[in-house]
PDB file as gemmi writes it, atoms N, CA and C in Angstrom:
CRYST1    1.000    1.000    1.000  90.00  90.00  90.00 P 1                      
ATOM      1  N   UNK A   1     -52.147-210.898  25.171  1.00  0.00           N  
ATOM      2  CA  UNK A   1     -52.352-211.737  24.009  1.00  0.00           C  
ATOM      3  C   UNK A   1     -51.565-211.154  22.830  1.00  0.00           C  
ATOM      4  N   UNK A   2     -50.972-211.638  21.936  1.00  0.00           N  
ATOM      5  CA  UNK A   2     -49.882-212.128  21.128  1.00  0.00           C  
ATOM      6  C   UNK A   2     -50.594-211.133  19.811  1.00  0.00           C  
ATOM      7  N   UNK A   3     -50.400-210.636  19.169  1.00  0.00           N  
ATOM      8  CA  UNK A   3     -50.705-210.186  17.507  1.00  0.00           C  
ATOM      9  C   UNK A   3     -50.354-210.881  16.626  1.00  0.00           C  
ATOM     10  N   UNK A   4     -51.421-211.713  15.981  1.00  0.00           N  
ATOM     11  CA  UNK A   4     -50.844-212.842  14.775  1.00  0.00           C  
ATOM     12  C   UNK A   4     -50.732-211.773  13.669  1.00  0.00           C  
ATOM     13  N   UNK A   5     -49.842-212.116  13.046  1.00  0.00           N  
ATOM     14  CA  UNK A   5     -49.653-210.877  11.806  1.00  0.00           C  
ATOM     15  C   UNK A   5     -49.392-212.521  10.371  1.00  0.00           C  
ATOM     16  N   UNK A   6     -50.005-211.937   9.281  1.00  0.00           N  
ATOM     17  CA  UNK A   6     -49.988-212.920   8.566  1.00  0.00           C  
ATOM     18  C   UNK A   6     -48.551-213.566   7.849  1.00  0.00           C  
ATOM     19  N   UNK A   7     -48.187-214.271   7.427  1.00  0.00           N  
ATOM     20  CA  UNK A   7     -46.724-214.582   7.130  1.00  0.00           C  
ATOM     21  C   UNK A   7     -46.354-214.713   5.647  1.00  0.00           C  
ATOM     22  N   UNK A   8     -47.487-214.234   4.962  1.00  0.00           N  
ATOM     23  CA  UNK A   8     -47.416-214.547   3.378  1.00  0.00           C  
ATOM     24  C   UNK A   8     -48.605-213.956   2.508  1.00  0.00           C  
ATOM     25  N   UNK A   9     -48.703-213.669   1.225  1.00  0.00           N  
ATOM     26  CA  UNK A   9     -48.903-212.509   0.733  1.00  0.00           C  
ATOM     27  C   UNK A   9     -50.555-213.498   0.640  1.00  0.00           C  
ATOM     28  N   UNK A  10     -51.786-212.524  -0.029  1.00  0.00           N  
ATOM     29  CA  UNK A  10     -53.142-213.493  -0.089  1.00  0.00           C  
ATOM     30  C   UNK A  10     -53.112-214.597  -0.797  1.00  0.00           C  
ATOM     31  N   UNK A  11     -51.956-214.592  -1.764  1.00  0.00           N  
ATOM     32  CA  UNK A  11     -52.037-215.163  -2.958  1.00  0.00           C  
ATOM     33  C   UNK A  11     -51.660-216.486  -2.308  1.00  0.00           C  
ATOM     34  N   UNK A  12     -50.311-216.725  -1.782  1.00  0.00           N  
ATOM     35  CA  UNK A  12     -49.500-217.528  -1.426  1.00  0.00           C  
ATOM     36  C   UNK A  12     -50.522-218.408   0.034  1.00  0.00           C  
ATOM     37  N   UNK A  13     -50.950-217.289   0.379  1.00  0.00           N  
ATOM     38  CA  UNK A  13     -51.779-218.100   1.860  1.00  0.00           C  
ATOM     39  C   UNK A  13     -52.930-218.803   0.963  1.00  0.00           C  
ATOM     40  N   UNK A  14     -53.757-218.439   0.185  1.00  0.00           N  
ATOM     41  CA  UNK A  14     -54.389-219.064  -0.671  1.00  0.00           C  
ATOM     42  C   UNK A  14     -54.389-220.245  -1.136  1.00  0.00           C  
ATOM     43  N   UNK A  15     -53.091-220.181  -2.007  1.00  0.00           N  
ATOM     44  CA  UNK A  15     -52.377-221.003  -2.910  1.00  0.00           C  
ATOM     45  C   UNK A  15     -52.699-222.639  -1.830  1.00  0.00           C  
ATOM     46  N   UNK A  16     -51.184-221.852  -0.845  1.00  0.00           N  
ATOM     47  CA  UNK A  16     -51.447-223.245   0.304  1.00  0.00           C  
ATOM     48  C   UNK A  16     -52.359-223.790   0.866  1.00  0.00           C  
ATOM     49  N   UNK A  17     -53.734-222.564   1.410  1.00  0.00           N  
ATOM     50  CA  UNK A  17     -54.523-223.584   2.103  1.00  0.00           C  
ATOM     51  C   UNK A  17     -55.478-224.398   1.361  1.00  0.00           C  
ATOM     52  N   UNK A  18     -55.604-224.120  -0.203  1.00  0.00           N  
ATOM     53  CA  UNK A  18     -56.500-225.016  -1.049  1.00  0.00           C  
ATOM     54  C   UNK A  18     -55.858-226.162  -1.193  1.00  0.00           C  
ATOM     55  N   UNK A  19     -54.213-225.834  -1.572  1.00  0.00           N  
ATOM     56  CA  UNK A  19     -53.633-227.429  -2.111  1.00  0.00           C  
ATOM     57  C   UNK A  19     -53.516-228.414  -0.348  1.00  0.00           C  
ATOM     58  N   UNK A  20     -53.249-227.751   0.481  1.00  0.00           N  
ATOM     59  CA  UNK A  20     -53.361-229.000   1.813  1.00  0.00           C  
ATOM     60  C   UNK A  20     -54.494-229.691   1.544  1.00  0.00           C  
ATOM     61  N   UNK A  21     -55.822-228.623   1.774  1.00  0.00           N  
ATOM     62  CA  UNK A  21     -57.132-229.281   1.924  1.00  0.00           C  
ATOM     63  C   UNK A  21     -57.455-230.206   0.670  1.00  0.00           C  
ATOM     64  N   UNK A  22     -57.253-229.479  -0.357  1.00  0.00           N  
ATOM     65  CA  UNK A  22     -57.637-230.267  -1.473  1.00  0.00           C  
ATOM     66  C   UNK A  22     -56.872-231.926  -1.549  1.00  0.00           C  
ATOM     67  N   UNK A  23     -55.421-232.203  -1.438  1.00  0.00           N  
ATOM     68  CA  UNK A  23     -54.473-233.131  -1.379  1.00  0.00           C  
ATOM     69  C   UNK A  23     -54.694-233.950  -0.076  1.00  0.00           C  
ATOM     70  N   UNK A  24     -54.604-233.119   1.312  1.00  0.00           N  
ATOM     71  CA  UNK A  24     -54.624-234.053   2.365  1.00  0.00           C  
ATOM     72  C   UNK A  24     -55.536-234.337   3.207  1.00  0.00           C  
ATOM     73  N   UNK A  25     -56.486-233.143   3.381  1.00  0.00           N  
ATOM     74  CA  UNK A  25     -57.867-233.201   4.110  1.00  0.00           C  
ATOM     75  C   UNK A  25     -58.865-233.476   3.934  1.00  0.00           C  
ATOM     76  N   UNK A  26     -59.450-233.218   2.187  1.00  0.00           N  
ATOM     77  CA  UNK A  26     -60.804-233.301   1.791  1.00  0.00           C  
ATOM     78  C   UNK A  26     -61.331-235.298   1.916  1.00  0.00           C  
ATOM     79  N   UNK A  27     -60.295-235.926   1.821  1.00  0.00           N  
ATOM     80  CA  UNK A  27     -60.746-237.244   1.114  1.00  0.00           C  
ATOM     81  C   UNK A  27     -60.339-237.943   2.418  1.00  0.00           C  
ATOM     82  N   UNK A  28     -60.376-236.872   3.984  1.00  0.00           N  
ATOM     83  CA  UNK A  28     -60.647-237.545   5.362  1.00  0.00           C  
ATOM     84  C   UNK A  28     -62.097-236.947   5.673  1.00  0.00           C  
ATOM     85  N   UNK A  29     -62.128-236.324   5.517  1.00  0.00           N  
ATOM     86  CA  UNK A  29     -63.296-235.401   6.081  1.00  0.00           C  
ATOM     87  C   UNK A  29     -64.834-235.174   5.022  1.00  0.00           C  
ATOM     88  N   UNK A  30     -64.707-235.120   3.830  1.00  0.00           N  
ATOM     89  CA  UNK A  30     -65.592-234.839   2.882  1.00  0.00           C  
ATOM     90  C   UNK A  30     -67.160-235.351   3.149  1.00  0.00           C  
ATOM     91  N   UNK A  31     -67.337-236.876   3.319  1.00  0.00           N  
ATOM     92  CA  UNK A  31     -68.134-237.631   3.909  1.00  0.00           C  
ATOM     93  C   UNK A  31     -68.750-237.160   5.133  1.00  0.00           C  
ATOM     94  N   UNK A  32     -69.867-236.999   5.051  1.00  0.00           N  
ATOM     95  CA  UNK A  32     -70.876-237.073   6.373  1.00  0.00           C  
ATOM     96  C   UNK A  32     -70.848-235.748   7.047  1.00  0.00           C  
ATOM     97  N   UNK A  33     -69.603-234.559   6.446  1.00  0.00           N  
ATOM     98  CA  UNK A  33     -69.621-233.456   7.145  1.00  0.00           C  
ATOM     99  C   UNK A  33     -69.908-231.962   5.890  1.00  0.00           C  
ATOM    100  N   UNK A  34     -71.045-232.325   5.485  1.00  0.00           N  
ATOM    101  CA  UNK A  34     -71.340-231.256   4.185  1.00  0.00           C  
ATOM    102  C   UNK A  34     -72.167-230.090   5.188  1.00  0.00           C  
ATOM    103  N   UNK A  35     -71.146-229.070   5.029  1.00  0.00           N  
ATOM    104  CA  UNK A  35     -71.469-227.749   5.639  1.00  0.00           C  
ATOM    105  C   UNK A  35     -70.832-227.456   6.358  1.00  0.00           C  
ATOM    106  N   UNK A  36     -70.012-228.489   7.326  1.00  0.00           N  
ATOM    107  CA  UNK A  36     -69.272-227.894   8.406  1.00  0.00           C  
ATOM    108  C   UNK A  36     -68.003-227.270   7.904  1.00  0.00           C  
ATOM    109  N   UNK A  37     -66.816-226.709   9.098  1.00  0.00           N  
ATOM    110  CA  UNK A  37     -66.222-225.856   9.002  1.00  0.00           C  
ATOM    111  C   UNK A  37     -64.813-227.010   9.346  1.00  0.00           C  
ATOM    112  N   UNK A  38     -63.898-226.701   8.331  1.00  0.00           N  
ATOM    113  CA  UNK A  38     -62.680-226.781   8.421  1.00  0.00           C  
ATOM    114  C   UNK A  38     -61.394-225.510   8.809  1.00  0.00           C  
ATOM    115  N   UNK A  39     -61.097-225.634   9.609  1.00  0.00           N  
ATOM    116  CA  UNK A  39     -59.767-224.708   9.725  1.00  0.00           C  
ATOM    117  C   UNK A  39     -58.364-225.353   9.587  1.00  0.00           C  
ATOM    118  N   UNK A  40     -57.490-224.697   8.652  1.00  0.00           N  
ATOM    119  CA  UNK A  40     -56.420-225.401   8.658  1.00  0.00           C  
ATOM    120  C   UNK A  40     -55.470-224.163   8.832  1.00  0.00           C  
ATOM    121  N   UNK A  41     -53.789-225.082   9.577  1.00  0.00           N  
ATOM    122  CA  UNK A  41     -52.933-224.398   9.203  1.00  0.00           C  
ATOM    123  C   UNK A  41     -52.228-224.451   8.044  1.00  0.00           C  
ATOM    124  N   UNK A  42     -51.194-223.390   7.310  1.00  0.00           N  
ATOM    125  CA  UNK A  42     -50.771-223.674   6.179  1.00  0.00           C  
ATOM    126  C   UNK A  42     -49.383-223.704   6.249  1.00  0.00           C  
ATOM    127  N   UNK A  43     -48.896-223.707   7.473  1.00  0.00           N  
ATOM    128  CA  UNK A  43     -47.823-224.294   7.632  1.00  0.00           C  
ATOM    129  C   UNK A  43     -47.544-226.250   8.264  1.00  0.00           C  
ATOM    130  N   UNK A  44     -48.231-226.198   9.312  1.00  0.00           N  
ATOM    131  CA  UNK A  44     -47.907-227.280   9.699  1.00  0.00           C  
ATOM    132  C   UNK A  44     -48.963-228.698   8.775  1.00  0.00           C  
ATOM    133  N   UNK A  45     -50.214-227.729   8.171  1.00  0.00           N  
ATOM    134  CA  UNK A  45     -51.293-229.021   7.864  1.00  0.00           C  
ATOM    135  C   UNK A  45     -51.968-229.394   9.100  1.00  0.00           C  
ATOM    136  N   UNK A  46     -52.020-229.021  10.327  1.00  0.00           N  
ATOM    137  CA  UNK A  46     -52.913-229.578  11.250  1.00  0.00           C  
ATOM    138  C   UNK A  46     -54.286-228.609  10.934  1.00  0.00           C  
ATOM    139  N   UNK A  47     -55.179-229.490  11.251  1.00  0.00           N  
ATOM    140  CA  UNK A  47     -56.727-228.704  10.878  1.00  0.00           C  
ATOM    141  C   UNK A  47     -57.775-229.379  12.170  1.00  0.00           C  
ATOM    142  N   UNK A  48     -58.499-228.673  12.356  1.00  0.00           N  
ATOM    143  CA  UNK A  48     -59.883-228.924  13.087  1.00  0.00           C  
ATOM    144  C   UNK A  48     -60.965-229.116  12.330  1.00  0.00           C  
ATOM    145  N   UNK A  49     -61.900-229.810  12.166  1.00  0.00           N  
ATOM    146  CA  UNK A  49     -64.004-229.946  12.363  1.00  0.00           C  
ATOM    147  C   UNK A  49     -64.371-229.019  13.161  1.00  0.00           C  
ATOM    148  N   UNK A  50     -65.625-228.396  12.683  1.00  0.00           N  
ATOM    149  CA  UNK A  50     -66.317-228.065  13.410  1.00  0.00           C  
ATOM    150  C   UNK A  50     -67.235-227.314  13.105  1.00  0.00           C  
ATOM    151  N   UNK A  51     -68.546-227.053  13.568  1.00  0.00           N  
ATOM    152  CA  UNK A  51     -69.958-226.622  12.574  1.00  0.00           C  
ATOM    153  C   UNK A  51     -69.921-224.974  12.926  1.00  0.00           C  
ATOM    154  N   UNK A  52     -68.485-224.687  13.301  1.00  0.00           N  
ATOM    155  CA  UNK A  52     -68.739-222.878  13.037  1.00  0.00           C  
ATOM    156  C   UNK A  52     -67.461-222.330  12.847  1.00  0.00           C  
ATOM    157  N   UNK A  53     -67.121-221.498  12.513  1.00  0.00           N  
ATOM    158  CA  UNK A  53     -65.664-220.983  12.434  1.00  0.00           C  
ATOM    159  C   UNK A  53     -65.126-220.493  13.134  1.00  0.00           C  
ATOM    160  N   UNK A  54     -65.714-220.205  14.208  1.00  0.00           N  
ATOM    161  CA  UNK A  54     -65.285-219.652  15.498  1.00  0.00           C  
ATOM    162  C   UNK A  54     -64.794-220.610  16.490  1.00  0.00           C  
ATOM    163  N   UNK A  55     -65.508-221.682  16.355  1.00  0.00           N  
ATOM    164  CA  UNK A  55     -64.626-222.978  16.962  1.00  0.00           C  
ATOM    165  C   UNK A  55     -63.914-224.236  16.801  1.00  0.00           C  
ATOM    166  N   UNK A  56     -64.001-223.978  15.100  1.00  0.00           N  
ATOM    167  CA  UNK A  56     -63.179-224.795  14.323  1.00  0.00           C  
ATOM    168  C   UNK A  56     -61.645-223.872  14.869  1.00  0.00           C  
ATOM    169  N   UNK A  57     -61.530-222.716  14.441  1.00  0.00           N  
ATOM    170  CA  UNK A  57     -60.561-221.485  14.796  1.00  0.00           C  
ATOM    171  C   UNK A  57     -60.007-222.094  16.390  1.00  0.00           C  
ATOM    172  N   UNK A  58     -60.242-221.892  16.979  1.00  0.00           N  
ATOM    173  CA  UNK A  58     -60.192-221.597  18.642  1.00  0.00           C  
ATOM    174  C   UNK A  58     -59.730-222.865  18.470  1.00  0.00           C  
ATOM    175  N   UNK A  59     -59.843-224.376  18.007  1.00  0.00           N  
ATOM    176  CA  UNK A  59     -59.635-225.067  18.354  1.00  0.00           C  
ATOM    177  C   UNK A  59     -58.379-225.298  17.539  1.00  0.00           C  
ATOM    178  N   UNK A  60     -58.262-225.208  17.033  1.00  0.00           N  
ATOM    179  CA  UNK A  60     -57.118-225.543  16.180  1.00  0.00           C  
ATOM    180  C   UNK A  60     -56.094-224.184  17.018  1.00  0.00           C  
ATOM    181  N   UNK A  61     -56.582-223.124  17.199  1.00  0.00           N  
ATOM    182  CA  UNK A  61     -55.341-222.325  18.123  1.00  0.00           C  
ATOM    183  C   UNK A  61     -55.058-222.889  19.654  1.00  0.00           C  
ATOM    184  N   UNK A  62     -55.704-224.137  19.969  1.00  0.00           N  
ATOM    185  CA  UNK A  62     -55.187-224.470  21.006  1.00  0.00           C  
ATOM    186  C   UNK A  62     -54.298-225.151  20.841  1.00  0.00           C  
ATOM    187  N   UNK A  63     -54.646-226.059  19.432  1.00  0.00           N  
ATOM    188  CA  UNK A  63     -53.122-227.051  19.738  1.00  0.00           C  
ATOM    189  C   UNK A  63     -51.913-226.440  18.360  1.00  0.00           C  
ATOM    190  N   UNK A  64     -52.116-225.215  17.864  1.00  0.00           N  
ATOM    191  CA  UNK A  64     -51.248-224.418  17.048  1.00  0.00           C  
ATOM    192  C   UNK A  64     -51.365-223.172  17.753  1.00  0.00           C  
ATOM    193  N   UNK A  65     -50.476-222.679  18.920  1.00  0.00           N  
ATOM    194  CA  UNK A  65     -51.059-220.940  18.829  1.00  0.00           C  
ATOM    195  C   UNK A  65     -50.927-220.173  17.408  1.00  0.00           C  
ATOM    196  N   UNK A  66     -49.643-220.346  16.986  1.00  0.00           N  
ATOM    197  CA  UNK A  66     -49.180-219.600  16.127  1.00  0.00           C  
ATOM    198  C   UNK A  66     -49.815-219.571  14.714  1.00  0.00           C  
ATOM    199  N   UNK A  67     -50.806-220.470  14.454  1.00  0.00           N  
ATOM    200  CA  UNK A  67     -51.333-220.721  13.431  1.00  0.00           C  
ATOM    201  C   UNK A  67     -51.598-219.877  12.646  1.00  0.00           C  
ATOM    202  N   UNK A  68     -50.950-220.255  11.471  1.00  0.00           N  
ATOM    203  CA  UNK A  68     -51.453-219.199  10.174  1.00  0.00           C  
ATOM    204  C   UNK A  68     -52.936-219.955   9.306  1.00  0.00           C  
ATOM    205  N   UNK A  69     -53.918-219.598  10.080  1.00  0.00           N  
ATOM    206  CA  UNK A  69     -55.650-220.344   9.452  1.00  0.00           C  
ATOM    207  C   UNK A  69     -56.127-219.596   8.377  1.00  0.00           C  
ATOM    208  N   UNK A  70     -56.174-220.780   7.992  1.00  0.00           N  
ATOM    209  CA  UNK A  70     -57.310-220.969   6.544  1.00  0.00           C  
ATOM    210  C   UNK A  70     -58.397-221.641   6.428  1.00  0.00           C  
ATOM    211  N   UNK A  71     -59.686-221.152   6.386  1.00  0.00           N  
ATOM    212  CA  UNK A  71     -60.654-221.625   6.859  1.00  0.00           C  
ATOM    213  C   UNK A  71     -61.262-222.277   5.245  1.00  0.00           C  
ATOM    214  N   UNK A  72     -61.929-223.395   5.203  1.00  0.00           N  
ATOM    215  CA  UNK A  72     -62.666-224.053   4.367  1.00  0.00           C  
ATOM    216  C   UNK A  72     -64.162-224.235   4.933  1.00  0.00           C  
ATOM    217  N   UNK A  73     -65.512-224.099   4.092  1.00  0.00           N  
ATOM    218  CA  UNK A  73     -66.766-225.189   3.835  1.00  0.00           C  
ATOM    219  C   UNK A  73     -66.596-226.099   3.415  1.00  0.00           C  
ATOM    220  N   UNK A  74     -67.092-227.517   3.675  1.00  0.00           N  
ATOM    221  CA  UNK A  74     -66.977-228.710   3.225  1.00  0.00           C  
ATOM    222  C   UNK A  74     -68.352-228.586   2.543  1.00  0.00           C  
ATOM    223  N   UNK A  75     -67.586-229.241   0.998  1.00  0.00           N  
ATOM    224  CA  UNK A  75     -68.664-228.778  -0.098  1.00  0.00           C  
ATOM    225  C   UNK A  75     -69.180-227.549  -0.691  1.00  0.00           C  
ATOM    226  N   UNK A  76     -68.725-226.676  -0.162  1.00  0.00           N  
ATOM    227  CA  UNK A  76     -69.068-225.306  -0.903  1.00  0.00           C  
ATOM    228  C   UNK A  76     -68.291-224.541  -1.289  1.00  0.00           C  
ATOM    229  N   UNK A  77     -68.195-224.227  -2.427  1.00  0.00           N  
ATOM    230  CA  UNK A  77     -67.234-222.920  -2.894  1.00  0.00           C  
ATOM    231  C   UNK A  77     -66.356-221.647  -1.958  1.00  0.00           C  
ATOM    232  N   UNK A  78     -67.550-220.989  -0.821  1.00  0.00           N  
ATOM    233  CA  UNK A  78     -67.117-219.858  -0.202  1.00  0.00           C  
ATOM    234  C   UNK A  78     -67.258-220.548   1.476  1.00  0.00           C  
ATOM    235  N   UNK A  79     -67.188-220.005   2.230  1.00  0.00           N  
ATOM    236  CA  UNK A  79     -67.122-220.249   3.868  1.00  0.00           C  
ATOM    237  C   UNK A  79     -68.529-219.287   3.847  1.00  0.00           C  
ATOM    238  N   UNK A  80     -68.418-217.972   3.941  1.00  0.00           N  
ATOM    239  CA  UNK A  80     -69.724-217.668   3.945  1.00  0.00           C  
ATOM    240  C   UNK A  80     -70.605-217.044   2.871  1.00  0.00           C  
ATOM    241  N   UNK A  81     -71.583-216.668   2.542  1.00  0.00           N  
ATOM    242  CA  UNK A  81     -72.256-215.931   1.017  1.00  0.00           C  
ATOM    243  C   UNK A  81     -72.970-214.725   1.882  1.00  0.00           C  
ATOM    244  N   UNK A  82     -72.907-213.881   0.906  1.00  0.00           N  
ATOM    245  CA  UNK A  82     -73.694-212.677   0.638  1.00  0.00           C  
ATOM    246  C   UNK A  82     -74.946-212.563  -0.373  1.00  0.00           C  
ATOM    247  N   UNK A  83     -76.216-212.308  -0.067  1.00  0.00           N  
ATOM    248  CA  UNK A  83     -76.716-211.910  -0.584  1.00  0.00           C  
ATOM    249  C   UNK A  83     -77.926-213.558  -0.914  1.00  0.00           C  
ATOM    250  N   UNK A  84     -78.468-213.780  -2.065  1.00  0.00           N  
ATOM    251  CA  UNK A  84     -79.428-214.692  -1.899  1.00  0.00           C  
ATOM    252  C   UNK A  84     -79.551-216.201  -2.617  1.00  0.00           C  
ATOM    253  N   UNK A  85     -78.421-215.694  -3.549  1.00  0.00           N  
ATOM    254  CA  UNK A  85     -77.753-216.681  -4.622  1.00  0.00           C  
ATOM    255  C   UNK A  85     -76.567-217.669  -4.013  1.00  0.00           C  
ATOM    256  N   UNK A  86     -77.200-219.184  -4.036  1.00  0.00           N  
ATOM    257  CA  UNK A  86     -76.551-219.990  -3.265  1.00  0.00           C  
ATOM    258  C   UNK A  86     -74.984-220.231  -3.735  1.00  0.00           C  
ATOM    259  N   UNK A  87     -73.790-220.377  -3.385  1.00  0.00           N  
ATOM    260  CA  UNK A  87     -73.115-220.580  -3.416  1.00  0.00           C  
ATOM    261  C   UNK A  87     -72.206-221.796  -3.664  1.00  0.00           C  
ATOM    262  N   UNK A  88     -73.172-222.698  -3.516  1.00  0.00           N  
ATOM    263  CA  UNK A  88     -72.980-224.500  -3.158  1.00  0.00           C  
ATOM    264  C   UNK A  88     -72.613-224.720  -4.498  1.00  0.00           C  
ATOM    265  N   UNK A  89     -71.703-225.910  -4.159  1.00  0.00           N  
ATOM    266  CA  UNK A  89     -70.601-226.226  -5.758  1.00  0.00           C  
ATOM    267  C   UNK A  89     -70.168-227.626  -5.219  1.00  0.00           C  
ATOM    268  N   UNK A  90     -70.857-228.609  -6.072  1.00  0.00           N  
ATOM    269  CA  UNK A  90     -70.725-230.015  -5.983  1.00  0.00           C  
ATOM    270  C   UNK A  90     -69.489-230.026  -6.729  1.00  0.00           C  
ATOM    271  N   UNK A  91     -68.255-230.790  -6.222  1.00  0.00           N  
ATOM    272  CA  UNK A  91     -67.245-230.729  -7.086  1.00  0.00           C  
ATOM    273  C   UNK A  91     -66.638-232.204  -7.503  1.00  0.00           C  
TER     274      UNK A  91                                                      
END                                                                             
């Protein structure tokens, strides 16, 4: 198995995977899926559903191996929280 090594600095992987999701994904997906897990790439824009990140991930590396992923919550600020203070951010 292959070593994905990342292709761009945090900032830049950042940068991209908010403006895809925000521009091309959120206003397919937003509806009916509050909580689940988005994975996207930030090169090609292909992304997966799915209610965990482990198989939103996996799935989207089947039909991208090479994928550079960026994972989103639908509807929430962070993917996961620490500690006891909710995170959730109606936007």
């Amino acid at each position: 198995m292959a070593v994905r090594k990342p292709r761009y600095s945090k900032e830049e992987f950042a940068r991209r995977g908010d403006e895809i999701y925000e521009t091309q994904i959120r206003p397919l997906v937003e509806v009916g899926n509050d909580g689940k897990i988005v994975a996207i790439d930030i090169e090609t824009g292909a992304f997966e559903l799915a209610d965990d990140t482990m198989s939103a991930t996996r799935q989207l590396r089947d039909r991208v191996p090479d994928a550079q992923t960026w994972v989103v919550r639908i509807g929430y600020r962070a993917v996961h929280r620490f500690g006891a203070r909710s995170l959730k951010d109606r936007v």
